[in-house]
C-alpha positions in Angstrom: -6.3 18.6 103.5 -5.6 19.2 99.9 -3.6 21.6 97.9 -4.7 22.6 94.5 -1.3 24.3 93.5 2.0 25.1 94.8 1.2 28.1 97.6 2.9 31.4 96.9 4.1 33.2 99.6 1.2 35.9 101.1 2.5 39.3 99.6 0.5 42.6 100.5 0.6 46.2 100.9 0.2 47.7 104.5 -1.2 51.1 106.1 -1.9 52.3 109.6 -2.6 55.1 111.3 -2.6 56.0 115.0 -3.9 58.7 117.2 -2.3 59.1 120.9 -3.6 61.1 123.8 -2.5 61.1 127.4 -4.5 63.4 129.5 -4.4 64.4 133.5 -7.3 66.0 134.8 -7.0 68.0 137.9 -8.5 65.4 139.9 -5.8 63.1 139.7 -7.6 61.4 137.1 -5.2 59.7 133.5 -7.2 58.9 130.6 -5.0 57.6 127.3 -6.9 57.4 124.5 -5.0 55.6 120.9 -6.8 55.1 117.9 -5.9 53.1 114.8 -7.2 52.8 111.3 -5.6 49.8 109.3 -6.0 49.1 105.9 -3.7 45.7 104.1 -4.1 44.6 100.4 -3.6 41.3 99.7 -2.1 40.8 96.2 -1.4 36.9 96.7 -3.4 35.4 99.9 -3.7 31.4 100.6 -7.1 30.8 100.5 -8.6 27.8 102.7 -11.7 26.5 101.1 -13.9 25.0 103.5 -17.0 24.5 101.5 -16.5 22.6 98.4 -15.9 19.3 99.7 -17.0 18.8 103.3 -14.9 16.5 103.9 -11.7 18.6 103.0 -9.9 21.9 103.8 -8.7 22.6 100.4 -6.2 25.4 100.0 -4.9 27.7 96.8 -3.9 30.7 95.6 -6.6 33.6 95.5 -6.7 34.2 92.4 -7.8 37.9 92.9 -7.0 40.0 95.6 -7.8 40.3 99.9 -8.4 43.0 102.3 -8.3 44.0 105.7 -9.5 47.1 106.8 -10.6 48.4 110.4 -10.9 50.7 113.0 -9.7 50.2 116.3 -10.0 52.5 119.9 -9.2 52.0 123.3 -9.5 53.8 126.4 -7.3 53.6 129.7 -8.9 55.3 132.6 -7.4 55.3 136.4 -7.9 57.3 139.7 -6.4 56.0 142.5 -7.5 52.4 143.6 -9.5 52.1 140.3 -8.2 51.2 136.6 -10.3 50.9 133.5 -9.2 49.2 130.2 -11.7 49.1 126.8 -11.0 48.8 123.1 -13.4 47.8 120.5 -12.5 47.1 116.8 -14.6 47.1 113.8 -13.0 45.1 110.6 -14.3 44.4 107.2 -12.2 41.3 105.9 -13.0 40.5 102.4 -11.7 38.4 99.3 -12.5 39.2 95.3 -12.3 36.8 92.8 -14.0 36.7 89.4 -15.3 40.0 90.3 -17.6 38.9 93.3 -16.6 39.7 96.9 -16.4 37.6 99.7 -16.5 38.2 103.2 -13.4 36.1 104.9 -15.1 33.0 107.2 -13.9 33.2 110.7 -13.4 36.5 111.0 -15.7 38.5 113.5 -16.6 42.3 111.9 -16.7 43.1 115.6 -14.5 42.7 118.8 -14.5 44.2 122.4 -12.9 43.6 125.6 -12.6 45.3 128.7 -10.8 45.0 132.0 -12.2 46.5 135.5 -9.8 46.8 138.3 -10.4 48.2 142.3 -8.0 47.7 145.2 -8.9 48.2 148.5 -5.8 49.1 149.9 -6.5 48.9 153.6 -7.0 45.0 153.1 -5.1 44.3 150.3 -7.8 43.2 148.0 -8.0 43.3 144.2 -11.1 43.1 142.3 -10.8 42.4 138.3 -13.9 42.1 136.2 -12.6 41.5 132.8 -14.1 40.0 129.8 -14.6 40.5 125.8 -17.3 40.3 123.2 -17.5 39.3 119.5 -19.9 39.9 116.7 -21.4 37.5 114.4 -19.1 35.7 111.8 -19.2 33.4 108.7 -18.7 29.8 109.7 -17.8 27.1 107.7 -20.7 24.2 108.2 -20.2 20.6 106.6 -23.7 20.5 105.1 -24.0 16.9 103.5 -27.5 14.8 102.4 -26.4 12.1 104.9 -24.9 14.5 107.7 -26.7 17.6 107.9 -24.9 20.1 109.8 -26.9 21.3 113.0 -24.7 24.2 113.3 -25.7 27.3 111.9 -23.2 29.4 109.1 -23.3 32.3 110.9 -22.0 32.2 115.3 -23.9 34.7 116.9 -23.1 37.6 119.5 -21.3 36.0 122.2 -19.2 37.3 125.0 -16.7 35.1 127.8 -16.8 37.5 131.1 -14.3 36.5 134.3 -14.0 38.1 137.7 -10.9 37.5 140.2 -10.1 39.0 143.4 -6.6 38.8 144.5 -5.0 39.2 148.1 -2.1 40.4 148.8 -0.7 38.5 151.8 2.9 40.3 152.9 5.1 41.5 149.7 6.1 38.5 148.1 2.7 36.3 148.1 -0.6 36.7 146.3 -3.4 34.4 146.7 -6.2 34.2 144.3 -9.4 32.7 142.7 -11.9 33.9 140.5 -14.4 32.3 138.7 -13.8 32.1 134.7 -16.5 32.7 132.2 -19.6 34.2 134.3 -22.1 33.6 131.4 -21.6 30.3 130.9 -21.4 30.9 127.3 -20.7 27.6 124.9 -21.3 27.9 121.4 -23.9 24.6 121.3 -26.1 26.4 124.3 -25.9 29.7 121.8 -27.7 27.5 119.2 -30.0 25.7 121.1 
């Protein structure tokens, strides 16, 4: 790790705004739906340089200016036994310095995740399917003559997906198991 100058503080500028609606159908149905759009300006942001020196994480100053700007939206839905839970978010992180933009590494432009619930009252039995996606983003590879980086710059679509069912046994004790990450997903089997 180096540091090329003594870091400032991060300073920026902040807006949001959200939408809220709750809404009960005759059916017994809720659905809440809240919606944001973000938008932060970075007038000083530490900036971690991964690609100079592959061998360093070098960190400054920008010497220009960051954003952060997005959409976000989720959805709760429930009747009865059954309870839905979405959201997606769309972002465009960025840096500008010397005049040329940048988009921020590690940062996904996209995000989703989701939660599926049903009970089955009469036997005390939960189902949950729950899981979350992301969209491509910038990596930061290590590229050298002598050690060529097998890893790609950019991570593909990739998505970790669960399932648990849960059983109520009396009112004090749960019992339950699940299995974690249906897909198998591992971001070396992605590449292959």
């Amino acid at each position: 790790i180096q540091f090329l100058s003594d870091l400032n503080p991060e300073t920026s500028i902040n807006g949001n705004i959200n939408y809220v609606k709750k809404m009960f159908t005759k059916n017994n149905w809720y659905v809440g739906i809240d919606g944001s759009i973000f938008y932060t300006y970075f007038n000083n942001k530490i900036f971690a340089d991964y690609d100079t020196d592959p061998n360093k994480i070098i960190y400054d100053n920008l010497s220009g200016y960051a954003v952060s700007k997005g959409v976000s939206v989720n959805l709760d839905v429930s009747h009865n036994n059954l309870k839905i839970l979405a959201g997606v978010t769309a972002m465009d992180v960025y840096s500008v310095q010397d005049g040329i933009k940048e988009r921020q590494e590690l940062t996904e432009q996209f995000t989703g995740t989701w939660s599926v619930g049903y009970t089955f009252k009469k036997i005390g039995l939960t189902i949950n399917y729950t899981g979350n996606v992301y969209g491509p983003m910038e990596l930061p590879t290590q590229d050298s003559e002598t050690f060529p980086d097998p890893r790609p710059a950019q991570s593909p679509w990739w998505s970790i997906q669960n399932i648990q069912l849960t059983e109520k046994i009396g009112k004090k004790l749960e019992l339950y198991g699940g299995v974690k990450n249906l897909l198998n997903w591992t971001p070396w089997r992605s590449i292959d």
